[in-house]
PADOSE-356434 format. One record per atom (N, C-alpha, C): y, x, z; residue number from 1. Coordinates in Angstrom, 2 decimals. Layout:
- yy|xx|zz|nr
- Y|X|Z|NUM
...
This chain:
- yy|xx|zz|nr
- 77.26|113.15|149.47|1
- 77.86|114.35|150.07|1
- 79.29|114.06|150.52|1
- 80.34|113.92|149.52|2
- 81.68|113.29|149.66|2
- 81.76|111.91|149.26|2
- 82.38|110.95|149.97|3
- 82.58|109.63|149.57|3
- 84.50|109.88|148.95|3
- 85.33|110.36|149.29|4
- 86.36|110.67|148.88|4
- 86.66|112.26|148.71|4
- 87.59|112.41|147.90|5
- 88.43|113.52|147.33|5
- 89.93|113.41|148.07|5
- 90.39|113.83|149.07|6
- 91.72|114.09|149.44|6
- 92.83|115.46|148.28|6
- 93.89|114.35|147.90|7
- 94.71|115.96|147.04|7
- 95.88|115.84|147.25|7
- 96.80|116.27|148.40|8
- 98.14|116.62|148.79|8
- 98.86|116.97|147.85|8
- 100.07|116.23|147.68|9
- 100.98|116.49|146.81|9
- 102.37|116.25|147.66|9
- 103.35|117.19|146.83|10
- 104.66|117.09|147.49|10
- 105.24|116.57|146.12|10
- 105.19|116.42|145.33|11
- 106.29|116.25|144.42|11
- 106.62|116.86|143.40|11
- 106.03|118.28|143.63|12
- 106.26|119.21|142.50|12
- 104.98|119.50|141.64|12
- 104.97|119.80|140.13|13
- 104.20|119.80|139.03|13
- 103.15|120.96|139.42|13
- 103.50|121.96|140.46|14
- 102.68|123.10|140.90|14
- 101.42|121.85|141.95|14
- 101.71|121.29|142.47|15
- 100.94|120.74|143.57|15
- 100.18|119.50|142.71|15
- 100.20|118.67|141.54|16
- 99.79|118.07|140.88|16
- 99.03|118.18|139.80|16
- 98.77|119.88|139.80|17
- 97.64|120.34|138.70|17
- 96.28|119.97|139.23|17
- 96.27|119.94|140.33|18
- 94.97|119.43|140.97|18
- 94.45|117.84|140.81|18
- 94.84|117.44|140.36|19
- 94.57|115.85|140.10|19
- 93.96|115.74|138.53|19
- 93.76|116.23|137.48|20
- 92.68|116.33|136.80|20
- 91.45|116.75|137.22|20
- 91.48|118.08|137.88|21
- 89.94|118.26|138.52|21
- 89.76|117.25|139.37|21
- 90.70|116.66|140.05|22
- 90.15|116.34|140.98|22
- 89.68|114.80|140.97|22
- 89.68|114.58|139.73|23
- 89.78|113.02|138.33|23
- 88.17|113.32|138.27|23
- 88.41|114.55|137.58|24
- 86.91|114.41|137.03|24
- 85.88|115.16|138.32|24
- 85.61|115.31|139.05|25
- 84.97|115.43|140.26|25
- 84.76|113.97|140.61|25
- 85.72|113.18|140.76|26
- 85.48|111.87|141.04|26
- 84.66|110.86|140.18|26
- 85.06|110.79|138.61|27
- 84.52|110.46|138.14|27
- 82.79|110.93|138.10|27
- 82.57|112.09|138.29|28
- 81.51|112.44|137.83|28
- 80.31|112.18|139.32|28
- 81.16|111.88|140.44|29
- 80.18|111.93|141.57|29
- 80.77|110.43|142.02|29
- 81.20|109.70|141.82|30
- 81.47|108.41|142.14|30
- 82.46|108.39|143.26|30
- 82.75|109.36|143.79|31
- 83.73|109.41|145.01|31
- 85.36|108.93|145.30|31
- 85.77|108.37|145.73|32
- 87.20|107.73|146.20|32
- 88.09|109.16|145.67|32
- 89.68|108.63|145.04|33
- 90.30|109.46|144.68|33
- 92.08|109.40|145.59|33
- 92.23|110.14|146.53|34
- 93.05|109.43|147.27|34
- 94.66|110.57|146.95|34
- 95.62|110.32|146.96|35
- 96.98|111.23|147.06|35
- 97.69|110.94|147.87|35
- 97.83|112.31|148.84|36
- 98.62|112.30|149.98|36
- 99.91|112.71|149.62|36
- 100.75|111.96|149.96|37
- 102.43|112.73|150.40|37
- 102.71|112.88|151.82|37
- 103.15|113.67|151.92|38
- 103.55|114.18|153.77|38
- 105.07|114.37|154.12|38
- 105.46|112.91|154.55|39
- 107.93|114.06|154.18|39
- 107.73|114.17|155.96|39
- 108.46|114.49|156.42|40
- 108.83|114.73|157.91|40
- 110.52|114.41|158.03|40
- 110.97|113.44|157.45|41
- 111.81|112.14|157.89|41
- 111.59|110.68|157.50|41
- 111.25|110.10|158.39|42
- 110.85|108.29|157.85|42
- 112.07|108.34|156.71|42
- 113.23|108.52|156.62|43
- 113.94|107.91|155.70|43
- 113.62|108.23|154.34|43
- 113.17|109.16|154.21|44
- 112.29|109.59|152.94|44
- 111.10|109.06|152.48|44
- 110.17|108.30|153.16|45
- 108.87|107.61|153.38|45
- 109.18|106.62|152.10|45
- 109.78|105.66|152.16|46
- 109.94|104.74|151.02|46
- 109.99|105.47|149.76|46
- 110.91|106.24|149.22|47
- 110.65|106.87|147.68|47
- 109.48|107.54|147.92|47
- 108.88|108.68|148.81|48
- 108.02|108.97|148.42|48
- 107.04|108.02|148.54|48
- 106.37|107.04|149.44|49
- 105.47|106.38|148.97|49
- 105.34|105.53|147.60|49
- 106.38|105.22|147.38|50
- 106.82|104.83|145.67|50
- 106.29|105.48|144.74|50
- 106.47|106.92|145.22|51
- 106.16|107.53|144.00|51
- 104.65|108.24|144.14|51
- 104.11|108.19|145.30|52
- 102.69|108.41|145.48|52
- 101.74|107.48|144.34|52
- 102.13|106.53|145.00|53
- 101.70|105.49|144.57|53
- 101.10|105.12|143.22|53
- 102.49|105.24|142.32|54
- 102.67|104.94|141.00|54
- 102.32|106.37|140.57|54
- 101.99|107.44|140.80|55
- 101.05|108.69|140.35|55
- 99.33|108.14|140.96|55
- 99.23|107.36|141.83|56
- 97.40|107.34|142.11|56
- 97.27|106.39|141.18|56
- 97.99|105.22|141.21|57
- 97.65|103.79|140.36|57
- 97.51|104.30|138.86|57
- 98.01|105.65|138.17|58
- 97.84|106.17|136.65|58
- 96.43|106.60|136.69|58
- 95.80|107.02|137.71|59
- 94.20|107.84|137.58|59
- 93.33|106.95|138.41|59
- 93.80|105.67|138.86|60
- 92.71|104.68|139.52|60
- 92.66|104.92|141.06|60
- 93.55|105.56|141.77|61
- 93.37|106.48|143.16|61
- 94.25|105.48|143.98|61
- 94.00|106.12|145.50|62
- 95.10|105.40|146.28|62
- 95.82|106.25|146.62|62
- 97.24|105.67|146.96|63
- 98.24|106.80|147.70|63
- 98.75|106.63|148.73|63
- 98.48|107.85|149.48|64
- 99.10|107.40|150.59|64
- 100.50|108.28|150.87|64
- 101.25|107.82|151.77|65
- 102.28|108.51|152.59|65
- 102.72|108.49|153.83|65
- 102.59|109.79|154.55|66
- 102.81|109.45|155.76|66
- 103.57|110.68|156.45|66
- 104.55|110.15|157.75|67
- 105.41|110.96|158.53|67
- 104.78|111.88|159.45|67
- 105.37|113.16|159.10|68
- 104.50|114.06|160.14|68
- 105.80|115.35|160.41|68
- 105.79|115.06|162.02|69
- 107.04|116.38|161.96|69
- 106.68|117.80|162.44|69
- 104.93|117.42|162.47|70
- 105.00|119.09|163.01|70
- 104.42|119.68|161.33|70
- 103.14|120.75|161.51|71
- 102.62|121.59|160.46|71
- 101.88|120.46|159.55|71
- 102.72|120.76|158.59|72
- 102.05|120.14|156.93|72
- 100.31|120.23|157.39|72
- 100.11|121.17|157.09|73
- 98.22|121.55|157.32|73
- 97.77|120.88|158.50|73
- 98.27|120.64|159.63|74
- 97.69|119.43|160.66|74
- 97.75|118.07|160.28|74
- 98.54|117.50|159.68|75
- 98.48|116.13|159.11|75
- 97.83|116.19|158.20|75
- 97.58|117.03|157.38|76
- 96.21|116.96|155.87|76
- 94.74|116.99|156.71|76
- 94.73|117.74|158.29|77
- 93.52|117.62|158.30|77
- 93.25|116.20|159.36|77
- 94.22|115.97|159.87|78
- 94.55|114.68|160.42|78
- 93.78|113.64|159.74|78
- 94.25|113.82|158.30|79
- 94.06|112.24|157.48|79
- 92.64|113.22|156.99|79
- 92.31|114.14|156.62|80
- 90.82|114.25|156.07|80
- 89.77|113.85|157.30|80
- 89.99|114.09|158.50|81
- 89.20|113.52|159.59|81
- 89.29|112.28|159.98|81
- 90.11|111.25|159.44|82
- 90.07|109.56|159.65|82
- 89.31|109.14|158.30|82
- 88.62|109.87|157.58|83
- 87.24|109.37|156.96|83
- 86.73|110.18|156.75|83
- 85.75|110.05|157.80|84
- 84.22|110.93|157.06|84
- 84.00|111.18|155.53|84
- 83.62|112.41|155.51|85
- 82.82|112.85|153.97|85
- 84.27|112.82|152.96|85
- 85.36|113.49|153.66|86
- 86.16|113.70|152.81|86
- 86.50|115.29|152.21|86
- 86.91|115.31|151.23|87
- 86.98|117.00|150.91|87
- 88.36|116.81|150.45|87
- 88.70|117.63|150.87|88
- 90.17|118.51|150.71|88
- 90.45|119.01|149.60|88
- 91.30|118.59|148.58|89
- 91.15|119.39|147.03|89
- 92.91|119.71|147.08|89
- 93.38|121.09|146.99|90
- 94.48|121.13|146.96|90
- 95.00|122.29|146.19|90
- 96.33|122.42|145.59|91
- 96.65|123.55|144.77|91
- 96.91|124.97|145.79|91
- 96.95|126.46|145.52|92
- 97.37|127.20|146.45|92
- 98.84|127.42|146.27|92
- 99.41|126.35|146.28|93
- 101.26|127.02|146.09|93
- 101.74|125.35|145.34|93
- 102.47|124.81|146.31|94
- 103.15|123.73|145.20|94
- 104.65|123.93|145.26|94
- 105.67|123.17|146.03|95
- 106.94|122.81|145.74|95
- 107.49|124.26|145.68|95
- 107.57|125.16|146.65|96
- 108.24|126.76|146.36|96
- 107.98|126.98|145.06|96
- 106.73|126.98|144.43|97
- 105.78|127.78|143.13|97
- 105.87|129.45|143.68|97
- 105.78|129.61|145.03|98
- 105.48|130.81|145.48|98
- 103.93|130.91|146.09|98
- 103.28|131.70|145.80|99
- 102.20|131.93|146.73|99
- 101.92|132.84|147.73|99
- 102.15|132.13|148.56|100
- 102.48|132.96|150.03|100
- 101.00|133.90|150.16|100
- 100.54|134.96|150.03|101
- 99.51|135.66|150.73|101
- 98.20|135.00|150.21|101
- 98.48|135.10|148.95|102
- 97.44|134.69|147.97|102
- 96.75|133.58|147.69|102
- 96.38|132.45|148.79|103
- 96.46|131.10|148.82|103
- 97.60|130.00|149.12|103
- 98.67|130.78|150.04|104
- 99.71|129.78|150.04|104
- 99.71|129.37|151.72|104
- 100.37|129.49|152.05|105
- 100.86|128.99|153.64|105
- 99.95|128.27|154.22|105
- 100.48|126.37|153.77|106
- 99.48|125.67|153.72|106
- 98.10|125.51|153.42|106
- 97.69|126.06|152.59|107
- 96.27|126.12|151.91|107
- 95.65|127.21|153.19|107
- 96.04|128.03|153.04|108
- 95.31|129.18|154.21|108
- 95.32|128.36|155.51|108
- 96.43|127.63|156.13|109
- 96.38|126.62|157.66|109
- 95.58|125.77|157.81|109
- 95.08|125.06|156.38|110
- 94.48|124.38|156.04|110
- 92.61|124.72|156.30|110
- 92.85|125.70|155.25|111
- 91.49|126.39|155.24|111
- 90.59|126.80|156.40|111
- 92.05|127.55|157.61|112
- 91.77|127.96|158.80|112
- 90.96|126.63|160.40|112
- 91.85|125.47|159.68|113
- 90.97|124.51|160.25|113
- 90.26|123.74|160.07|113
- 89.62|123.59|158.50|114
- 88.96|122.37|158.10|114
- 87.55|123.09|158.69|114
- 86.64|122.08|159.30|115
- 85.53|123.10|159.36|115
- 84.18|122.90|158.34|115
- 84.97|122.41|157.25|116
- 83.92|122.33|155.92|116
- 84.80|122.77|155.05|116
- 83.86|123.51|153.59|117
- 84.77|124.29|152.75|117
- 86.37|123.33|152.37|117
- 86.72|123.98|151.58|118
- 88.03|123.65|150.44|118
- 88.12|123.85|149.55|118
- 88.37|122.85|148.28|119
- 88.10|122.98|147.10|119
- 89.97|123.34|146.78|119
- 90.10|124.77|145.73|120
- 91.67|125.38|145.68|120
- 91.86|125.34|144.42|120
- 92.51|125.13|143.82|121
- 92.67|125.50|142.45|121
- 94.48|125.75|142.63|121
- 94.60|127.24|141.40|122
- 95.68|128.15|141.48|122
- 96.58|127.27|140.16|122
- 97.90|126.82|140.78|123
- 98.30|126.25|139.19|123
- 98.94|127.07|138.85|123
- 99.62|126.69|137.62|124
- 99.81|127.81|136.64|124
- 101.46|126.98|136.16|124
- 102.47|127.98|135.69|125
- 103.87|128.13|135.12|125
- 103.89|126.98|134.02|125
- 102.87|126.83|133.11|126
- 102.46|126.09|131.69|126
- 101.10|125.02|132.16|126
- 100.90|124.28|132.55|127
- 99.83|123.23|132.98|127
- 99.75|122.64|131.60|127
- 98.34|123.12|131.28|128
- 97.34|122.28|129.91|128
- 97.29|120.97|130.10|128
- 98.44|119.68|128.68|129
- 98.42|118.84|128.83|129
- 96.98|118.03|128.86|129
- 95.83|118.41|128.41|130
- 94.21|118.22|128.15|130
- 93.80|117.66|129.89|130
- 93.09|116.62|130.03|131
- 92.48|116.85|131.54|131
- 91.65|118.14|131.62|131
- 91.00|117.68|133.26|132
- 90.17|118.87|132.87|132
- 88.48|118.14|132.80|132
- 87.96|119.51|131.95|133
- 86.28|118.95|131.79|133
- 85.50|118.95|132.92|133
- 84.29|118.00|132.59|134
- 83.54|117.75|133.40|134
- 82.96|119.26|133.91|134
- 82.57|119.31|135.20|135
- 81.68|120.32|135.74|135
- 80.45|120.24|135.39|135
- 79.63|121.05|134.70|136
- 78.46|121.28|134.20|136
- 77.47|122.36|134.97|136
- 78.41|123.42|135.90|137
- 78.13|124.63|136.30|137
- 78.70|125.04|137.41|137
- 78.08|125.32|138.78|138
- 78.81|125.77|140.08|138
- 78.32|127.17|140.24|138
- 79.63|128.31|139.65|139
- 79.09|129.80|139.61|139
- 79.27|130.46|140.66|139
- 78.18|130.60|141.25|140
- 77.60|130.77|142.71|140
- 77.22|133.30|142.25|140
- 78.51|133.73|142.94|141
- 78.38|134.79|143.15|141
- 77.98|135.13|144.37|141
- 76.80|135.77|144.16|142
- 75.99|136.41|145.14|142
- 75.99|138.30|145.20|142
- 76.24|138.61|146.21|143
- 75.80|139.98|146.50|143
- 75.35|141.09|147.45|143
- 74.02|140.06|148.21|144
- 73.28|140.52|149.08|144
- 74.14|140.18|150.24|144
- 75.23|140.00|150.91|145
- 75.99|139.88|152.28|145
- 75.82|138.70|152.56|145
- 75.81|138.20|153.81|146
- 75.78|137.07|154.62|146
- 76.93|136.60|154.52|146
- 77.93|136.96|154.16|147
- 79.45|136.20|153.49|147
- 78.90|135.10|152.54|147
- 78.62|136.14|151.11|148
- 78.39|135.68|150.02|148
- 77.31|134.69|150.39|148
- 76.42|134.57|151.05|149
- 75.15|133.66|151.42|149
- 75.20|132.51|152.15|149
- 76.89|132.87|152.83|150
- 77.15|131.56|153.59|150
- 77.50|130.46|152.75|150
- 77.50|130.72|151.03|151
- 78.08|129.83|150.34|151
- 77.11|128.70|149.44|151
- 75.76|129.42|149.74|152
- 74.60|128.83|149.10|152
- 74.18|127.40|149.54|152
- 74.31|126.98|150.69|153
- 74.21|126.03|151.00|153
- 75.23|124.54|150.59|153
- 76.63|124.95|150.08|154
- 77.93|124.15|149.71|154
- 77.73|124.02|148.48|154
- 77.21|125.35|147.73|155
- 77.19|125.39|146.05|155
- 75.92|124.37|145.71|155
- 75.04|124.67|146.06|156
- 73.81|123.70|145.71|156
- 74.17|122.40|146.29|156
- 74.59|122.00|147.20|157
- 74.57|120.29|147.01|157
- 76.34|120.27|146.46|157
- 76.51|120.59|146.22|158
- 78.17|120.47|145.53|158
- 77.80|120.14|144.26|158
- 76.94|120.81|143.43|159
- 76.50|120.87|141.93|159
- 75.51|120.21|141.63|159
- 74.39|119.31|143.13|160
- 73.96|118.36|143.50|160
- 74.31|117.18|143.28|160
- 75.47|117.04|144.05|161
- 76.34|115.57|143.95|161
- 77.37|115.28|142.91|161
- 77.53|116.43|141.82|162
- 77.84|116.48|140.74|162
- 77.15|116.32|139.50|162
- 75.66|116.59|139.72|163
- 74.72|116.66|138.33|163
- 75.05|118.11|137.81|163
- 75.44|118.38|138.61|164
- 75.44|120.11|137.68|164
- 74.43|121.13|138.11|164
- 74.41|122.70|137.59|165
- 73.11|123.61|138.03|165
- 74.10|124.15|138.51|165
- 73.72|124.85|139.42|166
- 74.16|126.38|140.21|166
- 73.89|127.32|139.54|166
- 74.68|128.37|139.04|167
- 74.43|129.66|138.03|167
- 74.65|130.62|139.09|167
- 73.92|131.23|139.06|168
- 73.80|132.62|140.03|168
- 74.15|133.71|139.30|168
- 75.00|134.20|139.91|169
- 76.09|135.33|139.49|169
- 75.47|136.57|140.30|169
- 75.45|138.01|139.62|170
- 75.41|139.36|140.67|170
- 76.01|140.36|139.87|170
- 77.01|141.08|140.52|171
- 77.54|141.76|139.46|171
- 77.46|143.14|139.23|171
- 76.89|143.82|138.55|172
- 76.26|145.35|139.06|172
- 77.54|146.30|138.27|172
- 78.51|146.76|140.23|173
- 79.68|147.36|139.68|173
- 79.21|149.19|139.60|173
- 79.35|149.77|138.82|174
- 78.94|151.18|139.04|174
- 79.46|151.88|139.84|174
- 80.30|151.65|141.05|175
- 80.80|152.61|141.33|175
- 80.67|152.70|142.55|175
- 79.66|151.70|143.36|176
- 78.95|150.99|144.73|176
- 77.22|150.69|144.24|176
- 76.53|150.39|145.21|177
- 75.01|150.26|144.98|177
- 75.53|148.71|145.81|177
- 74.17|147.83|145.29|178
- 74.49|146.42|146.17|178
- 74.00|146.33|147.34|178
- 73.11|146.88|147.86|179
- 72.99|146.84|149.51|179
- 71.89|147.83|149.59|179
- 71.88|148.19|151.20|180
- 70.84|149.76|151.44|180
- 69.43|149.29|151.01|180
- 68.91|148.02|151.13|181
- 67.64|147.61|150.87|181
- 67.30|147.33|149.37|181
- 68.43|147.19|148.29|182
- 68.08|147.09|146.77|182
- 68.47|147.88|146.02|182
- 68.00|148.52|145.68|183
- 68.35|149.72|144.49|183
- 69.29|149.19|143.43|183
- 69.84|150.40|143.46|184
- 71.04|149.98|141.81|184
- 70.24|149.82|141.07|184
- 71.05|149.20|139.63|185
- 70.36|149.28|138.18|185
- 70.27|147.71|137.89|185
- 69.98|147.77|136.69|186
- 70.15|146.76|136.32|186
- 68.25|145.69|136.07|186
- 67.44|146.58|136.11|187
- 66.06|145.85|136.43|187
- 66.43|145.06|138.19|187
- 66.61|145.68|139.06|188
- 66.83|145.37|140.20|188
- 67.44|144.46|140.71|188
- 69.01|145.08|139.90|189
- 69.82|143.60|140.41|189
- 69.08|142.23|139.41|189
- 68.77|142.38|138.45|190
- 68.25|141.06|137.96|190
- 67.17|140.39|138.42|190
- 66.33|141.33|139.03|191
- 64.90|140.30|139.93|191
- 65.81|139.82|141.47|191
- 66.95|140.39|141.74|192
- 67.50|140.15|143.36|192
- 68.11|138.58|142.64|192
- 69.20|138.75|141.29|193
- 69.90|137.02|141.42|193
- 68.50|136.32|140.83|193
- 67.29|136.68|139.78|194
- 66.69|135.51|139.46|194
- 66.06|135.18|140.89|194
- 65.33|136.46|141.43|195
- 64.54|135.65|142.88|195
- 65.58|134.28|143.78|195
- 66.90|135.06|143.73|196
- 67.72|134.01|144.50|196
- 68.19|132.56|143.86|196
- 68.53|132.55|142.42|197
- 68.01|131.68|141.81|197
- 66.75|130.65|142.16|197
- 66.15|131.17|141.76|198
- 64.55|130.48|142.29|198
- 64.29|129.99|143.55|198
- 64.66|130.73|144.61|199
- 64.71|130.39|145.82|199
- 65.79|128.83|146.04|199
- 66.74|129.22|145.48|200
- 67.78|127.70|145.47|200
- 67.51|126.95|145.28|200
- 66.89|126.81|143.77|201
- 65.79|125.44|143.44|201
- 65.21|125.06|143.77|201
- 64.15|125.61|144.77|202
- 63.35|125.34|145.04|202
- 63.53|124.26|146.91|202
- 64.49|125.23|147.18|203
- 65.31|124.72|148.80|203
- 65.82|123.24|148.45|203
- 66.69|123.47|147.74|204
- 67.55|122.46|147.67|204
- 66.98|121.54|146.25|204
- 66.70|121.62|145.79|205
- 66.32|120.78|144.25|205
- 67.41|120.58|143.65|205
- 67.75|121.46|142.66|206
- 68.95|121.59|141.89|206
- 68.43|122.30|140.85|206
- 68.87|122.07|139.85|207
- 68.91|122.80|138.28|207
- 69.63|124.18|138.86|207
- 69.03|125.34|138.28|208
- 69.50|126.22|138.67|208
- 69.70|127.73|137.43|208
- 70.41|128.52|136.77|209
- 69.98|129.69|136.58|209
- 70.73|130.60|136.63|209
- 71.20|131.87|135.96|210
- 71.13|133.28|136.58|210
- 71.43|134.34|135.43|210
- 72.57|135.00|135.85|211
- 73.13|135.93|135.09|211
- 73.53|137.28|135.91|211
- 73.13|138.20|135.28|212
- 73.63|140.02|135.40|212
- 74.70|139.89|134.86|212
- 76.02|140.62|135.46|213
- 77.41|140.69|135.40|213
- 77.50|142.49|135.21|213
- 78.62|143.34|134.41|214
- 78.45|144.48|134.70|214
- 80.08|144.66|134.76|214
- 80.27|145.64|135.67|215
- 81.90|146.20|135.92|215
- 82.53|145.94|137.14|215
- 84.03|145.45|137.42|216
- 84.55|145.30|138.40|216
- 84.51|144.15|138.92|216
- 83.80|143.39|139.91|217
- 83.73|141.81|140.63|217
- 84.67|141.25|139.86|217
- 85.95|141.67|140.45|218
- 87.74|141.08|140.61|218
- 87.73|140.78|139.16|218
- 87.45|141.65|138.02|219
- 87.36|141.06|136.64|219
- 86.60|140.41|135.53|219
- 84.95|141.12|136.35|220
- 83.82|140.23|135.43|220
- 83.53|139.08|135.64|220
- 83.94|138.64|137.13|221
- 83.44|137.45|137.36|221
- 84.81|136.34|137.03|221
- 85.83|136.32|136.72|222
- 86.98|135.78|136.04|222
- 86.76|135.32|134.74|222
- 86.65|136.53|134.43|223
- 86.25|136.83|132.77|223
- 84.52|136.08|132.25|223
- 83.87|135.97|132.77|224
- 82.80|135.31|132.82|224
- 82.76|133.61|132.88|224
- 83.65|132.99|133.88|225
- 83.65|132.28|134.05|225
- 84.62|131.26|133.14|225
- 85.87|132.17|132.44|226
- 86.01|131.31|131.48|226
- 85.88|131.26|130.64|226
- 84.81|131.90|130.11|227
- 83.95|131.98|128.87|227
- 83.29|130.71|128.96|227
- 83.01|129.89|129.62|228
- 82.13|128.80|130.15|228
- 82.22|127.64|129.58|228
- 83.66|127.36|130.01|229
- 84.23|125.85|129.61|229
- 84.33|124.92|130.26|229
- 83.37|125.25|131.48|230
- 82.62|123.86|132.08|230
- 82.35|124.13|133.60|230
- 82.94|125.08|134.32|231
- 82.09|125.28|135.12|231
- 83.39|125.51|136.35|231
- 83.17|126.13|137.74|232
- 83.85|125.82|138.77|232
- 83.29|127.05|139.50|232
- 84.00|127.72|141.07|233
- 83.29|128.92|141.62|233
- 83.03|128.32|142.77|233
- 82.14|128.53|144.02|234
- 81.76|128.30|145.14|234
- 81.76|130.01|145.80|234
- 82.79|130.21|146.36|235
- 82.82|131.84|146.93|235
- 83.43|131.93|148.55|235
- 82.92|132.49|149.17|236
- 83.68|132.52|150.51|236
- 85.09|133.55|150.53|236
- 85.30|133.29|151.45|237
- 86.65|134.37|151.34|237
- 86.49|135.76|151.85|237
- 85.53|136.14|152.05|238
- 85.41|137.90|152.21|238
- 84.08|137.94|151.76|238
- 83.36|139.26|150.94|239
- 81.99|139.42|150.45|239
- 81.76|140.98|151.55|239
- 80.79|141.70|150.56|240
- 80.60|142.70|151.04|240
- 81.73|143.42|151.13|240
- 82.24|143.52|150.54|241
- 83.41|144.71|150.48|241
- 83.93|144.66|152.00|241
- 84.25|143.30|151.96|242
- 84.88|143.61|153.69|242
- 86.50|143.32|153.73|242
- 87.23|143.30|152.83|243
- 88.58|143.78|152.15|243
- 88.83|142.24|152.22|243
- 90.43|142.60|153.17|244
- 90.87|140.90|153.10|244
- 92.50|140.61|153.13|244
- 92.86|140.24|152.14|245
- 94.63|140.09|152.19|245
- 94.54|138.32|153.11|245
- 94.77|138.72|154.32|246
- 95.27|137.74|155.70|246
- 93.34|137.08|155.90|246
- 92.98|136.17|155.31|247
- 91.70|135.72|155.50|247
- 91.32|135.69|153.97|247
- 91.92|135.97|153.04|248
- 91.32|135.70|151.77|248
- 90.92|137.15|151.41|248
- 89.20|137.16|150.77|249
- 88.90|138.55|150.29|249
- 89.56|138.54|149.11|249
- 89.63|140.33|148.63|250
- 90.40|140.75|147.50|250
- 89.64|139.92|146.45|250
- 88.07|139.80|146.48|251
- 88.02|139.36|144.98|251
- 87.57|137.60|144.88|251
- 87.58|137.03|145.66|252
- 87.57|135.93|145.82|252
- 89.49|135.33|145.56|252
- 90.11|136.04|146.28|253
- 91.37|136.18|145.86|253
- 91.43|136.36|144.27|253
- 91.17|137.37|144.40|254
- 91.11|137.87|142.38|254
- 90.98|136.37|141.26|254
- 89.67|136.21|141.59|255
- 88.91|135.29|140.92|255
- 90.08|133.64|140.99|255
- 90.25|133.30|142.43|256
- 91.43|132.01|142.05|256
- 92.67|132.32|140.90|256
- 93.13|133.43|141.06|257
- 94.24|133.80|140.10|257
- 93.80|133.89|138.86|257
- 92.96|134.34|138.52|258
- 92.37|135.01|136.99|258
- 91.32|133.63|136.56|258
- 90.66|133.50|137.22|259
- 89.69|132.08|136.66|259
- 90.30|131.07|135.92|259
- 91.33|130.33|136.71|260
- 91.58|129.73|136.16|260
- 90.77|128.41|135.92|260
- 89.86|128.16|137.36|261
- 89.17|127.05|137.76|261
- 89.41|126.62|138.75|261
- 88.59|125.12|139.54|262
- 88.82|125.36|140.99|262
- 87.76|126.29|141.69|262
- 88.16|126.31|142.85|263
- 87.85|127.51|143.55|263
- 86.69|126.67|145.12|263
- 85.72|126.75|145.24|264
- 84.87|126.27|146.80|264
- 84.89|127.02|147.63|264
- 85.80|127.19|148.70|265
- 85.94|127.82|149.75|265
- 85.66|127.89|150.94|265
- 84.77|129.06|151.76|266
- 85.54|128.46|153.24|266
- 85.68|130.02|154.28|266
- 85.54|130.03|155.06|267
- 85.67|131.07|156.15|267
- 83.96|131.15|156.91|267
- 83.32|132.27|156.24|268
- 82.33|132.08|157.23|268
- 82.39|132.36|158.27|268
């Protein structure tokens, strides 16, 4: 699926939380582990490639560095398109530690042109000295929309080329029905994620299974997921709801902040 892992770093400890996941993604699918630095004055090029460097050579990776004076996010997709089968793994907020509009300047420019997902993970004030664990689980939230459905195809060979199952997520919020064709309740929504479940496995050949969620998206599915230990989200950036701060939906948004995993993204 991916022969390399691309993970942009500037320098700061916000933009370098991504290099454990993005360790063990590698490790676990055999894929190239590469670190980009990007300065926009050559005279800067030497320390930072120095120090690229001697951060990839600690996790077995290569580093690169290179001059770019226009948009940060055009040179990341620059270098992800001079090798095929590369994926983009990047934090949403590094050197500021601001997050611009819920993914981050870059990450959203980014997002806006890669035309295969993006793997995001949100760092955090306190970064867990622990790596991170292997992926066991790609929690694939579903809820009847062609958003949410555009993601079925990334989650199953993602958790494919990982050895992991796809867990099918549906979350029955009370205060909405899940679409005009499936009845509320909770018999209902559970034959809609096992059927879709089943259907995955069967498409794609992947270990697959399936959980009823109850309450608010933005919090059960957070809250769910790090109950886990082990596991990662595959979500597009708008579902049914429709609701979108710039291109990121509210609870796909939600979920990077509160999870506390990485995040599989893209724009359907």
């Amino acid at each position: 699926m991916y022969t390399r892992i691309l993970v942009p770093v500037d320098g700061s400890e916000f933009a370098e939380q991504m290099i454990p996941h993005a360790s063990a993604i590698a490790r676990a699918s055999g894929a190239g582990l590469t670190l980009l630095r990007i300065v926009s004055d050559p005279v800067d090029q030497a320390d930072a490639r120095e120090q690229v460097e001697r951060l990839a050579s600690g996790i077995g990776g290569e580093g690169l560095c290179v001059v770019a004076r226009g948009e940060v996010a055009d040179a990341i997709r620059t270098e992800a398109e001079r090798v095929p089968g590369t994926l983009v793994a990047l934090t949403s907020h590094g050197r500021s530690g601001a997050a611009e509009a819920i993914f981050g300047s870059v990450a959203l420019e980014v997002l806006r042109e890669m035309r295969g997902p993006l793997l995001v993970y949100r760092p955090h004030a306190k970064a867990a000295d622990a790596g991170a664990p292997k992926i066991g689980r790609v929690v694939l939230p579903l809820d009847g929309s062609p958003e949410s459905e555009s993601m079925v195809p990334q989650a199953a060979e993602f958790a494919k080329w990982l050895g992991a199952r796809v867990l099918v997520v549906s979350v029955l919020d009370p205060r909405q029905r899940i679409d005009a064709g499936i009845p509320a309740g909770d018999v209902q929504e559970s034959s809609y994620v096992h059927g879709r479940a089943q259907d995955i496995a069967q498409c794609y050949g992947v270990a697959t299974s399936w959980e009823t969620l109850h309450g608010d998206p933005k919090e059960a599915i957070p809250q769910f997921v790090r109950s886990l230990g082990d596991a990662m989200l595959a979500m597009a950036t708008h579902g049914r709801s429709a609701l979108k701060t710039v291109v990121a939906g509210s609870v796909t948004a939600q979920c990077l902040r509160d999870s506390g995993v990485p995040v599989l993204t893209r724009i359907p």
